[in-house]
N, C-alpha and C positions, 0 to 999 in steps of 0.2 A: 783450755789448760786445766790442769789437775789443781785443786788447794794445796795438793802434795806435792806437789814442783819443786825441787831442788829452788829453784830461780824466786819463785813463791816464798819459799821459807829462809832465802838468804845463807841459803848454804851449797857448795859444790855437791857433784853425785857424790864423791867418795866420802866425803865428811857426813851425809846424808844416811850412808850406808855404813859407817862404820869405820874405813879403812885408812881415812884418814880423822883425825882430831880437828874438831870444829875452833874457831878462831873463838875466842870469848871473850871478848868487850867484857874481861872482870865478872862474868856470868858461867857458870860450867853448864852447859850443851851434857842432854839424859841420851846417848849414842843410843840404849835399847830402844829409848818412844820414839827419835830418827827412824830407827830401822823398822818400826811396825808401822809408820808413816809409810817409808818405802813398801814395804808389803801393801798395805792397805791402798795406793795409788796403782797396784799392776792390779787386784779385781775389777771385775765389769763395773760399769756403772751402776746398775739395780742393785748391786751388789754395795758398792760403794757410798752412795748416796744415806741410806739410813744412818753408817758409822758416822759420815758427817754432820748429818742432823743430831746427833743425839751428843756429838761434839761442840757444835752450838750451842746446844740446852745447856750442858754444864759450865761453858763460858758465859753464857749468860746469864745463868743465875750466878757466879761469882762477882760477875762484873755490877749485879743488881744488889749484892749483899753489902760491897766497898760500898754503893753509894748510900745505902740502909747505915752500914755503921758511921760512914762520916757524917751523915745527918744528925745524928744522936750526940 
């Protein structure tokens, strides 16, 4: 299964793509980074695979800076 799974990222196809409005738990849901998700899940995998990798790197280091600054 895709990272970009509708099922994955806890949203319907249509809410996923646009057509319908994402439910928001008080959070508003970016429908364009949705739908370049959607894009980015119908290329090949060779294809796919680096945009995720390079999607981790940036989660990663955010996720390394929170724990940088609450140390401080």
């Amino acid at each position: 299964m895709s990272p970009f799974h509708p099922k994955t990222l806890g949203v319907s196809t249509d809410q996923l793509l646009g057509v319908e409005r994402a439910k928001s738990n008080g959070k508003v849901r970016d429908t364009k980074l949705w739908r370049r998700f959607s894009q980015i899940e119908k290329l090949p995998p060779e294809k796919r695979k680096p945009i995720v990798q390079l999607l981790d790197t940036f989660i990663e280091r955010e996720e390394l800076k929170k724990k940088v600054e609450g140390a401080t």
